[in-house]
C-alpha positions in Angstrom: 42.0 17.3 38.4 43.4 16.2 41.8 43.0 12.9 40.2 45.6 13.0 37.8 48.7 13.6 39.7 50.2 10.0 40.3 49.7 10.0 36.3 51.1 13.1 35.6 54.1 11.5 37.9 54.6 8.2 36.4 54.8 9.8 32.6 57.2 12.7 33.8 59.7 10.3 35.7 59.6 7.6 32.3 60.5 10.3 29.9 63.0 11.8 32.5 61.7 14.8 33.2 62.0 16.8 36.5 59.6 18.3 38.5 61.4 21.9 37.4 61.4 20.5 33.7 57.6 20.1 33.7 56.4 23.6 35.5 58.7 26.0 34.2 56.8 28.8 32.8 53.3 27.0 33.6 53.7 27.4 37.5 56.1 27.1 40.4 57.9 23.8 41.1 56.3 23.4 44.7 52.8 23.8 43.3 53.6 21.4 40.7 54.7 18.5 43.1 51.4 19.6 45.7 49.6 18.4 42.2 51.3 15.2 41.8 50.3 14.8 45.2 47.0 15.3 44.9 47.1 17.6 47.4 45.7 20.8 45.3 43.7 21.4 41.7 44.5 22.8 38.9 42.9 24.7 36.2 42.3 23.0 32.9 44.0 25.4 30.9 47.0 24.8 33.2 46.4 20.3 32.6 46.3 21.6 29.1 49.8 23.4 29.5 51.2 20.1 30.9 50.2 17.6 28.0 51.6 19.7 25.7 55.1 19.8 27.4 55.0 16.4 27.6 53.8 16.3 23.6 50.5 14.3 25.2 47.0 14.8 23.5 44.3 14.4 26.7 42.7 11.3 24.8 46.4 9.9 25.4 46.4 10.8 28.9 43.2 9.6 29.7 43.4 6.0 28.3 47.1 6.0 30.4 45.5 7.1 33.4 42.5 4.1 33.0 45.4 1.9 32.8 45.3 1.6 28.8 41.5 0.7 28.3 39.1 3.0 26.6 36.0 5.0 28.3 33.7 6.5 25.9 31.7 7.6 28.6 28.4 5.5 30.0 26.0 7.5 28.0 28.1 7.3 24.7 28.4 3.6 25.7 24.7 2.8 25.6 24.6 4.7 22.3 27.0 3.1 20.5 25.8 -0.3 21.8 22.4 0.0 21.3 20.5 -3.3 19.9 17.1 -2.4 18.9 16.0 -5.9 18.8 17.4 -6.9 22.2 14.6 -6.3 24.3 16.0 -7.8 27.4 19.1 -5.4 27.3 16.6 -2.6 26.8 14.9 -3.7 30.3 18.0 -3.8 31.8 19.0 -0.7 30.6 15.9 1.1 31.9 15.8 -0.3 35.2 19.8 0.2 35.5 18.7 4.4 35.0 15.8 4.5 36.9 17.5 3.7 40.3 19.8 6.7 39.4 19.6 9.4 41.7 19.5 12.9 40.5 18.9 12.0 36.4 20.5 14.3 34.4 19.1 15.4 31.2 21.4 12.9 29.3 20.1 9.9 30.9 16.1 11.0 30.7 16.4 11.4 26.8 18.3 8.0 27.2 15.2 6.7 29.4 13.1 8.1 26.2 14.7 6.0 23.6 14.9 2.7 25.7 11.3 3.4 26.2 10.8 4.4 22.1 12.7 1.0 21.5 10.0 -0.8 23.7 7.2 0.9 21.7 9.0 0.0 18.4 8.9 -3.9 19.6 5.1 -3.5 19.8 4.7 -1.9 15.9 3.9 1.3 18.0 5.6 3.5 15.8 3.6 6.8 16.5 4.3 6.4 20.5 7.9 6.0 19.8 8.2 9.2 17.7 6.6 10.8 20.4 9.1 9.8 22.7 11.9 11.0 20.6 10.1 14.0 19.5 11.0 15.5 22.8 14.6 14.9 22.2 13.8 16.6 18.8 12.4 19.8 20.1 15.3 20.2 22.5 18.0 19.9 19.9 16.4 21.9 17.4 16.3 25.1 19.3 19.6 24.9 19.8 22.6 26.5 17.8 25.1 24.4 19.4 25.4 20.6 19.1 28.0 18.5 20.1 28.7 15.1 19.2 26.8 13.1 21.8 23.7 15.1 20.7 24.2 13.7 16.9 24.4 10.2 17.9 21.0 10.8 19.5 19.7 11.7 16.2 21.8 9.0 14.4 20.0 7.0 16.9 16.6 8.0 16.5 16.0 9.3 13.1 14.5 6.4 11.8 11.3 6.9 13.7 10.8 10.0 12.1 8.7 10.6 8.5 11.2 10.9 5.8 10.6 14.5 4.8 11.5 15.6 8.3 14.3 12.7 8.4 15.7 14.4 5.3 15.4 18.3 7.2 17.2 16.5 9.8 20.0 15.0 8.0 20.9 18.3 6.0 21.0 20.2 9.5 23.1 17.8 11.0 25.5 17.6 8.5 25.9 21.3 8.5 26.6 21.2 12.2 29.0 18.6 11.8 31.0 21.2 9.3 32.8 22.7 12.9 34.1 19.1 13.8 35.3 18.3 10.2 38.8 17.9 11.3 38.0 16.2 14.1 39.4 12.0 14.6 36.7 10.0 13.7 34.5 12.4 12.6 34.2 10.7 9.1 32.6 7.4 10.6 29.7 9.2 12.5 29.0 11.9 9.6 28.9 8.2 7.1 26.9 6.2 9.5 24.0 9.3 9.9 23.9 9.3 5.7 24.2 5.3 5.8 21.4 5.1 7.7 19.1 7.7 6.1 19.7 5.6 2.9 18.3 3.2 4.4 15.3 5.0 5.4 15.0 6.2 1.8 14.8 2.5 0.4 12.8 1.8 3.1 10.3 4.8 1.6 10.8 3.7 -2.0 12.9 7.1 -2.7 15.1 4.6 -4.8 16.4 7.6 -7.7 17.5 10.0 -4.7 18.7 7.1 -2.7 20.9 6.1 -5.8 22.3 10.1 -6.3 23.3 10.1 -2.7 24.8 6.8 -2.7 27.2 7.8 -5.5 28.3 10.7 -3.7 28.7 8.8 -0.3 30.5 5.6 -2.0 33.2 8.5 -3.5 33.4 10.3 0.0 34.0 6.5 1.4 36.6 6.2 -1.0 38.7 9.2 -0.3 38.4 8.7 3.2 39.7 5.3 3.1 36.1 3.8 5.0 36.5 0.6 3.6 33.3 -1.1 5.9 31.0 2.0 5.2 31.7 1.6 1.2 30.8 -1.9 1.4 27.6 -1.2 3.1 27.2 1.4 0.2 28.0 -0.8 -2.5 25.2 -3.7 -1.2 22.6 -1.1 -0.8 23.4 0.6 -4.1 22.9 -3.2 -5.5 19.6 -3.2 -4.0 18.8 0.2 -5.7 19.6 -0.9 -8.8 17.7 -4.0 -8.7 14.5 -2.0 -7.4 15.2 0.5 -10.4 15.6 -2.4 -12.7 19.3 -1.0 -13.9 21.9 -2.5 -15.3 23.1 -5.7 -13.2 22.8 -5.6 -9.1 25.4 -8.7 -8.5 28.6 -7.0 -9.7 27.5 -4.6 -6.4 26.8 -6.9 -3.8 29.9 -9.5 -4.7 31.8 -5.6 -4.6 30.4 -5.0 -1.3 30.4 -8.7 0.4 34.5 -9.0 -1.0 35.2 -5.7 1.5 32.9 -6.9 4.8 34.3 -10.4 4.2 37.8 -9.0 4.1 37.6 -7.2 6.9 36.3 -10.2 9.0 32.9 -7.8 10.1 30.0 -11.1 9.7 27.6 -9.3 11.9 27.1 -6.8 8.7 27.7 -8.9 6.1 24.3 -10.5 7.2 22.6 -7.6 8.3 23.0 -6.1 4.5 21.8 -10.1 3.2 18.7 -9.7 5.3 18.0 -6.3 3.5 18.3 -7.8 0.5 16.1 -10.4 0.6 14.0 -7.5 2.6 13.9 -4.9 -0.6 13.9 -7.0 -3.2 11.8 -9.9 -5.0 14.6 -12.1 -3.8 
């Protein structure tokens, strides 16, 4: 925490505060300016103490203190920017981690998915679900996930069959419950279901694909996730078509109108490949 003192400084002296003003009741004044200082640590409950008196959440803090730019974290980062398909990243990626000293558990079930990704490339789907299944057996003995553990699975579910893909999905959503009023939570619960649709087209599940689509383009909906319901809308166009119900157009021109809207091109052709994917088109 000795790290956060010049920051601690600079918010304190724009809002006005004193150095008395910030540590009353929380510690003594001279301990408080040894911590903007740098000079000693402090307890996190104590950091915690201090956000609050300056009505601060520590996500605020944090993106002040790295000079107003985000940092999900390097592991979270790889996650969330993960291109399958990019097999030159993936190299990179590896060969970045493997001159890591000291690996921690994190970045080995990292190394396992780069290397899954690799297999994938190479139609090697059983070898890449052995990879993953590692990851698998970890998490599952566990009561306790937290949020970097679910986009693992979000990451790697696809590889498994879709009976266990299905086992997965329920679990995960029940662990998700505890974080339900957590920011953003909404988007990574959506994009796990999102992508075992998928999975479930992919298997030719189209009548459970369509019940769950319904319930997810409502859940999009009231939670205002205007991308994800256009995603739902296309793939529930595809399920219709495959189904031979009613007429699939209405769907996608429903679905396009959103992505178009909000300017996101990257998915608006990801969704046309998987129609011409899924369908006789």
């Amino acid at each position: 925490m000795k790290k956060y003192g010049k920051t601690l400084k600079k918010i304190r002296e724009s809002l006005l505060f004193t150095q008395a003003n910030m540590s009353a009741g929380i510690m003594s004044q001279s301990n408080y300016s040894k911590v903007e200082k740098g000079e000693i640590d402090i307890p996190f409950s104590k950091m915690i103490d201090l956000l609050n008196r300056l009505g601060m959440t520590v996500d605020e803090f944090l993106y002040i203190h790295r000079d107003y730019t985000k940092n999900p974290g390097t592991q979270l980062k790889l996650l969330t920017k993960m291109n399958a398909d990019d097999k030159q990243n993936i190299l990179k990626n590896i060969d970045e981690l493997k001159v890591t000293r000291n690996l921690s558990q994190r970045d080995q079930e990292l190394l396992l998915i780069f290397d899954a990704l690799l297999l994938v490339l190479k139609n090697d789907y059983g070898g890449a679900r052995e990879k993953v299944l590692q990851i698998w057996n970890r998490l599952e003995k566990h009561d306790n996930w937290y949020l970097y553990d679910i986009q693992l699975i979000n990451s790697i579910l696809y590889l498994f069959p879709i009976d266990v893909a299905e086992s997965i999905v329920d679990l995960t959503l029940k662990r998700l419950d505890i974080y339900k009023n957590f920011r953003n939570i909404n988007k990574l619960s959506t994009n796990l279901q999102i992508n075992f649709l998928l999975l479930l087209i992919d298997n030719k599940k189209y009548n459970m694909a369509l019940n769950k689509t319904e319930k997810l383009i409502s859940f999009c909906i009231d939670k205002r996730l205007y991308i994800h319901l256009g995603a739902c809308y296309v793939r529930k166009g595809i399920l219709l078509e495959n189904l031979k119900q009613n007429d699939p157009s209405h769907w996608y021109k429903k679905g396009f109108s959103l992505l178009e809207a909000a300017n996101n091109e990257g998915l608006v052709q990801e969704l046309k490949n998987e129609i011409k994917h899924y369908t006789a088109r």
